[in-house]
VEXDREN-2710 file (C-alpha; in Angstrom, 1 decimal):
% VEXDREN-2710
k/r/px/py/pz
1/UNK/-31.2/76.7/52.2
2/UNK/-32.9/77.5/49.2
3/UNK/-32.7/81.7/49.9
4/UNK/-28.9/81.5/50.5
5/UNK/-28.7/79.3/47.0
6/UNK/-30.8/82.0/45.1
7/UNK/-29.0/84.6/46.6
8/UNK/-25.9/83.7/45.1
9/UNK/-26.8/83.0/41.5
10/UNK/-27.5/86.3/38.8
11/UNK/-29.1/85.8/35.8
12/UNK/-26.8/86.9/33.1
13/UNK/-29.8/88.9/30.8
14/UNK/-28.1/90.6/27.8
15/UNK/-24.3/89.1/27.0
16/UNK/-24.0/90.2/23.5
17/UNK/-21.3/92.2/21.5
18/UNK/-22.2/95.1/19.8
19/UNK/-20.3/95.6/15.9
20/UNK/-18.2/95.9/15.5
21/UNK/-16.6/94.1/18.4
22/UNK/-19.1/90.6/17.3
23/UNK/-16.8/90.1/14.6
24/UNK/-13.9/89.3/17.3
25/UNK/-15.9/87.4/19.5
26/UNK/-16.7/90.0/21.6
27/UNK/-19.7/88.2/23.2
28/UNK/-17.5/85.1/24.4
29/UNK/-15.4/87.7/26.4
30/UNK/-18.4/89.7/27.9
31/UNK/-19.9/85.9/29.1
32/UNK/-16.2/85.1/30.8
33/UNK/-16.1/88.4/32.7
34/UNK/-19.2/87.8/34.4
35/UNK/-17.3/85.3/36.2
36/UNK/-14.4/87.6/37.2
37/UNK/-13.1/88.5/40.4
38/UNK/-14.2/92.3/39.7
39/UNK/-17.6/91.0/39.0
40/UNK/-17.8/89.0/42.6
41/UNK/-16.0/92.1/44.1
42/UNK/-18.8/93.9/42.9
43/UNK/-21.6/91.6/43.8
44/UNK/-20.4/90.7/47.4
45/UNK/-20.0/94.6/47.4
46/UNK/-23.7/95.6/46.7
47/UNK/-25.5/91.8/47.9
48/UNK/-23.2/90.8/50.9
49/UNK/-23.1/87.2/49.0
50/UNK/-21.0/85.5/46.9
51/UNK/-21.8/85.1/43.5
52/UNK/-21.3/81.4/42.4
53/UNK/-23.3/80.8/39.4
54/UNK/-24.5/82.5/36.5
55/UNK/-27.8/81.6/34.6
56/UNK/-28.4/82.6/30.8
57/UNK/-31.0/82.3/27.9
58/UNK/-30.3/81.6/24.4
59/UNK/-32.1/84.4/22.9
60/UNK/-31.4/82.3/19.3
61/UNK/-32.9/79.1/20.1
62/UNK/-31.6/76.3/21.7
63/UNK/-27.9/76.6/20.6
64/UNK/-25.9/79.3/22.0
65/UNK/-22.6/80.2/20.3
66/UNK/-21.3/82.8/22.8
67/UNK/-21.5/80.3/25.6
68/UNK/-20.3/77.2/24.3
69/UNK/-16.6/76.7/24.5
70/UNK/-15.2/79.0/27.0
71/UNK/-12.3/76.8/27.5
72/UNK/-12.0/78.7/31.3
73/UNK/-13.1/75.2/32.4
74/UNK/-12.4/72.1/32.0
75/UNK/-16.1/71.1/29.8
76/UNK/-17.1/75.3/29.1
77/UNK/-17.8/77.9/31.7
78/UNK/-21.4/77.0/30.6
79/UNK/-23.3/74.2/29.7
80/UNK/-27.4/73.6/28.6
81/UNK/-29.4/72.5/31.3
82/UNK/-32.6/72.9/30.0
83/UNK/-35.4/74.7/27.5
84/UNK/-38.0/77.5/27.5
85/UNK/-41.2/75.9/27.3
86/UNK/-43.4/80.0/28.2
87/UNK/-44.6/82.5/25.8
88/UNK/-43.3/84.5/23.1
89/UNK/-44.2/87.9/21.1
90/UNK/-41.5/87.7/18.9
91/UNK/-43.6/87.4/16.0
92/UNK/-45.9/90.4/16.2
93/UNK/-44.8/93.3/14.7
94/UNK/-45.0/97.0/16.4
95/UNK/-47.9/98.1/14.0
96/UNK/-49.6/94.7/14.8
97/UNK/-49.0/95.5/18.8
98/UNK/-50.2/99.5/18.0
99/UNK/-53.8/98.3/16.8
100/UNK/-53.8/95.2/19.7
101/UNK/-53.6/98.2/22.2
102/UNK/-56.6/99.7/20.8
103/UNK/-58.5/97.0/22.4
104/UNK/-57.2/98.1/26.2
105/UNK/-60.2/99.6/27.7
106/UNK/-59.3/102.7/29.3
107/UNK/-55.6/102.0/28.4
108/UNK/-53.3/104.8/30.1
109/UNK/-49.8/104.8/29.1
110/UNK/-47.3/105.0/32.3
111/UNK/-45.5/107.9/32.6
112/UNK/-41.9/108.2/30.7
113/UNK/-39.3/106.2/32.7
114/UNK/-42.1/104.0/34.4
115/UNK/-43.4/100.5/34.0
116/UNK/-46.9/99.5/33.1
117/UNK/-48.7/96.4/33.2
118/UNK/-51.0/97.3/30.5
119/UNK/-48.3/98.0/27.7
120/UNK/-46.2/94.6/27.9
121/UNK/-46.8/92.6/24.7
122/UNK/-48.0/89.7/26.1
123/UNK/-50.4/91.5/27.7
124/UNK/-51.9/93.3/25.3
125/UNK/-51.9/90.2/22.9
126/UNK/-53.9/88.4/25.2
127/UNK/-56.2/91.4/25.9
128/UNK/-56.7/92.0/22.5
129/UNK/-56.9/88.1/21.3
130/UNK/-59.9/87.6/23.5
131/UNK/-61.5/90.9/22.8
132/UNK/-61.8/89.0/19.4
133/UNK/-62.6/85.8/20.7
134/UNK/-59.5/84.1/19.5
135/UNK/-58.3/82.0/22.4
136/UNK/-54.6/83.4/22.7
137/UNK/-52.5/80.5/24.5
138/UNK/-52.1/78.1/21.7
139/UNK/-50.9/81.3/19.4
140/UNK/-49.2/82.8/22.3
141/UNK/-47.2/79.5/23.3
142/UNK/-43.5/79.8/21.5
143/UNK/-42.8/77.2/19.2
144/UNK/-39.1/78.0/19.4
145/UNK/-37.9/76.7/22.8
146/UNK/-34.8/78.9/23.9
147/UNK/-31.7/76.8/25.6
148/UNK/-31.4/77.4/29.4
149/UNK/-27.6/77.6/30.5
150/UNK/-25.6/77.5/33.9
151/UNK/-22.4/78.8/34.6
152/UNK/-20.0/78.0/37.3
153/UNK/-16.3/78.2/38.0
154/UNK/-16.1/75.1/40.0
155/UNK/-17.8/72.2/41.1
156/UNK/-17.3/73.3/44.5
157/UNK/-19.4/76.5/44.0
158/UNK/-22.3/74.0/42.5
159/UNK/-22.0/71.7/45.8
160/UNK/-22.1/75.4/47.7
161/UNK/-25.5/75.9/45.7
162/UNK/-27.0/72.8/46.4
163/UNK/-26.8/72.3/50.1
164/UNK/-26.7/76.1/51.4
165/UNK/-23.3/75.8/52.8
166/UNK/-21.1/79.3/53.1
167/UNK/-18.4/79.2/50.1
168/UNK/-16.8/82.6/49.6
169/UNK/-14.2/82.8/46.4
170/UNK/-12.8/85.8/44.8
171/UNK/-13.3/85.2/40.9
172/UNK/-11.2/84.6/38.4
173/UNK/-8.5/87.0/37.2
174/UNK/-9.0/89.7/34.9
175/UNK/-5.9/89.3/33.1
176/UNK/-6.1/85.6/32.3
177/UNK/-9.5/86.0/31.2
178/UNK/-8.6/88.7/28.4
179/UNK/-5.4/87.1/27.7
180/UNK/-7.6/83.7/26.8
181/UNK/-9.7/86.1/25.2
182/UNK/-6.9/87.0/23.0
183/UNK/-5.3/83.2/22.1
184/UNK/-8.1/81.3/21.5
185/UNK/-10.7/83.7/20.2
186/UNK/-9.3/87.5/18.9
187/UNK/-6.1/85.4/17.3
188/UNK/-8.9/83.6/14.9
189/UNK/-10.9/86.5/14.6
190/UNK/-7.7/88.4/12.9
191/UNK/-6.5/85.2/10.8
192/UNK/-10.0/85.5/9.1
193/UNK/-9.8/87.8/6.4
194/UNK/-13.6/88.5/5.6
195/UNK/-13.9/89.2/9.1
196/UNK/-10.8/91.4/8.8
197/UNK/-12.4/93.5/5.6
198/UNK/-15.8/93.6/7.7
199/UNK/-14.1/95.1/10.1
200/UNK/-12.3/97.3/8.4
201/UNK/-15.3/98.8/6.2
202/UNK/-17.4/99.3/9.6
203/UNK/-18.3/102.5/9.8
204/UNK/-20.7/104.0/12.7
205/UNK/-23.6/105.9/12.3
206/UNK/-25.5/108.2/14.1
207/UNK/-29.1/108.4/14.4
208/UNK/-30.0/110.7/12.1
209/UNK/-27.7/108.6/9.5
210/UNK/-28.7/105.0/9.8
211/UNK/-29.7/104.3/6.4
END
């Protein structure tokens, strides 16, 4: 029961809008499309399962703009269940990470395009924390908890989750999505005119022009 519940939950791990499409709420639309009926096409496609709810972490602490409010649903698409409560690197700096791999003994990095144990943060942190007899799990342990949210059309598709039963659905529609999209977010992105002069002074640059 608890395999075919996993099975049909993805864990939504980057929803974010690049600029300068953040300026017009970019982000809320990327988070509605997950739930769309080319999305469980897709899913059902590649998994042979039916995608019935979406799980996210606030990457800015426990309140997350881009998920709250997705008027899709009656309550939000998404709502907080929970809190982080793990570990966090977030506030060592490359060069401070450079000179904590120095104290990997017979560090080795992988080869371009694979993954190594030995050169995730955390891990070197820790390696490099005890090297200096610093005990690393107090520093280590975040002190900014991150909201946990789940994401579900229906409350059918929770019940689905919850007792293992077979629930096939086919998403929402495209169209409506954008065209909700459009109304409730774009229309207040263009009838904001700093966001209208930010947007029309954005100008892309290439790597070898980033200032």
């Amino acid at each position: 029961m608890m395999d075919r519940g996993l099975r049909r939950i993805m864990d939504l791990a980057s929803v974010i809008a690049l600029p300068p499409y953040n300026l017009l709420f970019g982000g809320k639309l990327i988070a509605a499309l997950a739930f769309s009926n080319t999305v469980a096409r897709e899913i059902r496609r590649r998994y042979g399962s039916d995608l019935l709810g979406v799980v996210a972490t606030s990457a800015t602490g426990l309140h997350c703009a881009i998920l709250n409010r997705i008027g899709l649903k009656s309550g939000g698409l998404f709502r907080r269940i929970g809190q982080t409560s793990g570990y966090s690197t977030l506030f060592a700096s490359q060069s401070t990470l450079s000179v904590a791999r120095h104290f990997l003994p017979d560090f080795i990095s992988a080869p371009q395009g694979k993954f190594s144990t030995s050169v995730r943060p955390l891990h070197v942190l820790r390696v490099a924390m005890r090297a200096c007899g610093i005990s690393p799990d107090q520093i280590l342990r975040s002190a900014y908890p991150k909201g946990v949210y789940f994401g579900a059309i229906a409350d059918e598709h929770i019940s689905a989750l919850r007792t293992g039963k077979a629930f096939q659905h086919r998403g929402l529609a495209v169209e409506p999505i954008v065209n909700y999209w459009k109304t409730r977010y774009l229309s207040k992105a263009l009838a904001d005119s700093r966001k209208i002069k930010k947007l029309m002074a954005y100008r892309r640059h290439g790597p070898s022009e980033i200032p």
